[in-house]
N, C-alpha and C positions, 0 to 999 in steps of 0.2 A: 553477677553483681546487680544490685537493686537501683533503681533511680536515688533514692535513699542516700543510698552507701556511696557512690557516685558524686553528689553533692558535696556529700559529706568529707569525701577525699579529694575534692578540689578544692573545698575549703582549706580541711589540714596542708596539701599543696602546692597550695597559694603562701606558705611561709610566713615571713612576718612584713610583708606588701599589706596579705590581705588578698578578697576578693570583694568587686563592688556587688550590693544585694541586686542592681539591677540587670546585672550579668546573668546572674543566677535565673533570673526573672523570665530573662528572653531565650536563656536556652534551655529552660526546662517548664515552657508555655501549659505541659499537662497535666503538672500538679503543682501543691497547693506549698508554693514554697515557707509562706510568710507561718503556715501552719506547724511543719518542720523545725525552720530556723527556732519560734516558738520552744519547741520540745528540747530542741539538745541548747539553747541560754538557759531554761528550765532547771536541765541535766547540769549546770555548770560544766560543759562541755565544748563551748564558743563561746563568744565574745564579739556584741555589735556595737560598733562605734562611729562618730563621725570621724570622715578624717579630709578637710578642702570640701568640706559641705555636702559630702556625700556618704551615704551610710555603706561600711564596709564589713566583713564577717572574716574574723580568726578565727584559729583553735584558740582553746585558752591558753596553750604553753608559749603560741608562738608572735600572742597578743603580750605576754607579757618582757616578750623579747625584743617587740615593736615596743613599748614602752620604754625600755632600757637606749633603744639605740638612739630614739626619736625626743625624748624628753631628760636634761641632764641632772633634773633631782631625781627621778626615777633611778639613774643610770648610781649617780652617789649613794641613796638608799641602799640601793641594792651591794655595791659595791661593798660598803660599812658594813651589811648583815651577811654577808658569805667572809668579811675576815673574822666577825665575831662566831661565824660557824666554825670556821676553822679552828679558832682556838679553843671553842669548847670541846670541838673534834679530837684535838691533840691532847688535851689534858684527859677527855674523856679514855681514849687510847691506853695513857701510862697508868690510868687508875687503871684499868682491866687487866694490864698485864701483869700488873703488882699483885691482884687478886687473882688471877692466874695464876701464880707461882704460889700464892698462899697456899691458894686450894690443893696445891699439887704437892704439897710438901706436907702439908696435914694427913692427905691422903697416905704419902709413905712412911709418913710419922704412925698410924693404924694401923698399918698394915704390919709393921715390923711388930708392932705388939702383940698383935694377933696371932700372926702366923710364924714369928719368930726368925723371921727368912733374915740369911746371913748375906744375900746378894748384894750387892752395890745399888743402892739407892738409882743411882744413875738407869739403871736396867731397866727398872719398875716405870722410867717418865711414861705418858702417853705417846703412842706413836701417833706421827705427825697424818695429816688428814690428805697423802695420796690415797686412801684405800676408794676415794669415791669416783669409782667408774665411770665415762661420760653418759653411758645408756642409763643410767640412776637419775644422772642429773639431768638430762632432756625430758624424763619421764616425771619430776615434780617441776621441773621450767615448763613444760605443757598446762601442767597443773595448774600451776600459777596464773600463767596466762589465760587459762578459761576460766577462772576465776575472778579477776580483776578485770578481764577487756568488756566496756562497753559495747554498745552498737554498731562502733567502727570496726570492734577485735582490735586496736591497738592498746599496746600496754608502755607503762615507762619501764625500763628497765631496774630503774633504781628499786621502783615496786618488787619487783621481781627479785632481785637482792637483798630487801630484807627480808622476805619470806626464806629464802635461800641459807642467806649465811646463819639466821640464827637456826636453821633446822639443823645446819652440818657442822658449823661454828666455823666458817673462811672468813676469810680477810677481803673488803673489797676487791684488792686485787687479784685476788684467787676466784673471785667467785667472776670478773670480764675475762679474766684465761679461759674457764671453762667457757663460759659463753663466744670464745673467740672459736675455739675448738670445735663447739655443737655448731654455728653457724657455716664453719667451713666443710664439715664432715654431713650435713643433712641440710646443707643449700636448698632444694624443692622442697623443705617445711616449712622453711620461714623464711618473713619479708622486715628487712628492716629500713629505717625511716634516719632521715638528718632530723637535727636537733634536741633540745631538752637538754638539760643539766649537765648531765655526765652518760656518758656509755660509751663505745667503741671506736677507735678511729679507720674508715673504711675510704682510703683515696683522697687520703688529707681531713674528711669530712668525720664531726662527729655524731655518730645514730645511736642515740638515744631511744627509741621504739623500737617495739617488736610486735609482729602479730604471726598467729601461724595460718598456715596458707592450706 
């Protein structure tokens, strides 16, 4: 690992504390930290702020979790805009599945005109989406991840998920099964990370990130 990459995971690390810039400063005397730090606020990839008169460095996800706990309009903002997610979540939901069934019924409504087939409607549904092997899905979750991981190699998972579920059509929760599966079955591929939004729960704790190793 790089001096680089080093920093750069003491920062993500450091949670949402933070790490002060002059930490940074004195234990890494040989290079050009101000240079660095520079690049990845550049990158929208951290976030430097004051915090008791001293300038400190997050990642971005976990600066804006230090805002949520530290500041209580942040913490109400935020709280407002994940029930209005949810609820477009939920309605979004029963419109798909209403359109799902359309689609699925137009389908065998064709089909019988076509082909004239006397079988049970019921026969013809789609079968349900166990056909997707886990060795498939580690093999476009890799994909994924070399795709989307910056200069650290971590990725969010949610990223990861929607690449996912619309290639195979899963359900949120279908698509953290697999990924609970792939991380326990190929342990020395991948590393994952506390925090972010949503992702797995590993020892009470939720890991949101992944990077492979």
């Amino acid at each position: 690992m790089s001096l680089e990459e080093k920093i750069f995971q003491q920062i993500f690390s450091s949670g949402v504390e933070g790490v002060k810039k002059t930490i940074l400063k004195k234990e890494y005397p040989d290079i050009d930290i101000d240079k660095n730090l520079d690049y990845w606020v550049n990158n929208g990839e951290i976030i430097i702020s004051k915090k008791a008169n001293t300038f400190y460095c997050w990642h971005k996800d976990n600066y804006f979790q230090y805002l949520i706990n530290s500041d209580p309009k942040y913490k109400y903002v935020y709280e407002m805009l994940k029930d209005l997610r949810d609820s477009f979540q939920s309605f979004s939901t029963t419109v798909d599945k209403q359109v799902e069934k359309l689609d699925s019924r137009l389908i065998l409504l064709m089909d019988s005109l076509l082909t004239n087939n006397t079988q049970k409607p019921e026969a013809s549904w789609p079968s349900p989406v166990s056909s997707l092997d886990i060795d498939t899905f580690k093999h476009d979750f890799d994909l994924s991840i070399s795709k989307h991981s910056g200069s650290s190699g971590w990725v969010e998972l949610p990223t990861i998920k929607n690449d996912l579920c619309l290639k195979y059509q899963i359900t949120d929760h279908q698509f953290y099964n697999y990924v609970e599966q792939l991380v326990d079955h190929f342990k020395e591929d991948y590393e994952l990370s506390s925090g972010g939004a949503e992702g797995i729960i590993i020892r009470g704790l939720l890991h949101g990130f992944v990077r492979c190793l």
